[in-house]
N, C-alpha and C positions, 0 to 999 in steps of 0.2 A: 788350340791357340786362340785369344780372346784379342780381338781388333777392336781399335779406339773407337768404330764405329758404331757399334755396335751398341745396341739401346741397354743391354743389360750391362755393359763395359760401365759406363757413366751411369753414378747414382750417387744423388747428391746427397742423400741422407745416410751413406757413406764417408759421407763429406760434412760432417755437421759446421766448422769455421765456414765454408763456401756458402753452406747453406743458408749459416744465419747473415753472411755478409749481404748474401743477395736477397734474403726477406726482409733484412732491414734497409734495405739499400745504401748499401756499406756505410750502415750503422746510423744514419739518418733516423732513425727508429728509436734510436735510445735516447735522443734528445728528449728533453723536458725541458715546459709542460707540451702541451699539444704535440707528439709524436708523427700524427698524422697530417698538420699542417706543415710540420718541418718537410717530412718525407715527401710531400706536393711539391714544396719552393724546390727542393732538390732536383724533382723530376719535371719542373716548370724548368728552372736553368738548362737540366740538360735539352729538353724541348729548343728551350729559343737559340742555344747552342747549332744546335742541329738545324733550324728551318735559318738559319742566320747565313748555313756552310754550302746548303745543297740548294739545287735548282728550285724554281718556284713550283713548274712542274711536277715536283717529286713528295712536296710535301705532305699532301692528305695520303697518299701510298709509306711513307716513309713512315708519318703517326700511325698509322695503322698498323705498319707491320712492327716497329716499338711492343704499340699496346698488346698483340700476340705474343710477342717475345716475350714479354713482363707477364703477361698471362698464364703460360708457359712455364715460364721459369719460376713464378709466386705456386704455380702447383709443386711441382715438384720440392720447391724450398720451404713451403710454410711449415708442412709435419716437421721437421726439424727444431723450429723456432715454437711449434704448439710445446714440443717436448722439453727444449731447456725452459721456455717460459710457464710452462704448466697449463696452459689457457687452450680455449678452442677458439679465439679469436686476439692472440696477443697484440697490443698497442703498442709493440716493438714492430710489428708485419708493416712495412709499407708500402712492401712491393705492388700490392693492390691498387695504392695509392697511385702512384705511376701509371699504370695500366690505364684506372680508368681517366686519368688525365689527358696520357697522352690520344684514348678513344676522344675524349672528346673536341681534342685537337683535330682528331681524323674526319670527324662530322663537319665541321666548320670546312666550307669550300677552300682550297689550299692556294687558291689565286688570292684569296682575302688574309687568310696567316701571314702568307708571304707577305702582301702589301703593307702591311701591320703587323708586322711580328711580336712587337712585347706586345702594344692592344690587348691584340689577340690571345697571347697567353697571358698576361695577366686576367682579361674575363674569363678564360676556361678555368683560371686558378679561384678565382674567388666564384664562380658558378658553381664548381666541382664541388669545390669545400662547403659551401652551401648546401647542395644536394646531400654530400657524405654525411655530415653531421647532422640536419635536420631530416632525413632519410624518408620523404615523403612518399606513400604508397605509390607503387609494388614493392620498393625497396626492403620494406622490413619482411616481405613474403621472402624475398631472395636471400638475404642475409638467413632467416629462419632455416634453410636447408642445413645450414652447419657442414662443416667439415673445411675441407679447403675451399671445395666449390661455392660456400654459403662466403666466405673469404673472402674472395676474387669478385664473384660474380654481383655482388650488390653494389663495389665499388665501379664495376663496369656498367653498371644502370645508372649510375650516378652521373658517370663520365656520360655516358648517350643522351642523356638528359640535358647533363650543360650546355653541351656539344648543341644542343635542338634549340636552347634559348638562346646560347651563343650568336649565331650563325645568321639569326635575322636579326639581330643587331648592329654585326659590324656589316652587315651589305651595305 
């Protein structure tokens, strides 16, 4: 008997609809042009959403644990989206995008988010996007790994990054 628990019960690439919804972050990805800047505003909203609802206390723990969950879930989700899209780094994926956004919310001291909330996400928004598209070293070392992990993890340099510029700004 197979329990919903169970890590081999759930597999999204069994789930290929699920999977692309959540690589594209329900579908945020398909927009044109810039795929990647849509999939940010997306995951900017959901951001200020969230730090708008919960304690102020809670926020740099909250962005952070987001940006794992996206992390997370863009693993599991992206070989899906490589497959219907054909690519080893589709511009439909922007689960990554999220992730590392929302890191770089989680860098930025969450007394200052809170006090500033769009500020503050709008600079991790245009920091990130910055970082993401101009991809200044180490980043292109990262993305070079390839696979999911080249995926994920250069957009999550990105995010740490803004996050670093961020953070002495809005003090």
């Amino acid at each position: 008997m197979r329990s919903w628990w169970k890590a081999d019960s759930v597999n999204l690439m069994s789930m290929p609809r699920l999977a692309l919804a959540v690589a594209t972050l329900g579908g945020a990805g398909t927009v044109r042009p810039a795929p990647g800047t849509w999939g940010s505003i997306v995951a900017a909203a959901l951001a200020l959403i969230v730090i708008l609802v919960i304690p102020a206390a809670w926020v740099g723990g909250v962005m952070l644990a987001m940006a794992v969950a996206a992390t997370l879930a863009g693993v599991l989700a992206t070989p899906a989206a490589q497959d219907r899209y054909g690519a080893l780094d589709p511009g439909q994926v922007v689960i990554d995008e999220a992730a590392g956004l929302w890191l770089a919310l989680a860098v930025i001291p969450g007394a200052w988010v809170a006090d500033r909330p769009l500020l503050a996400v709008l600079a991790a928004l245009v920091a990130f996007r910055i970082f993401d598209i101009a991809k200044p070293w180490p980043i292109p070392v990262i993305e070079r790994l390839g696979g999911v992990w080249g995926v994920m993890l250069d957009d999550l340099l990105a995010g740490l990054l803004a996050g670093a510029v961020c953070a002495p700004l809005l003090a």
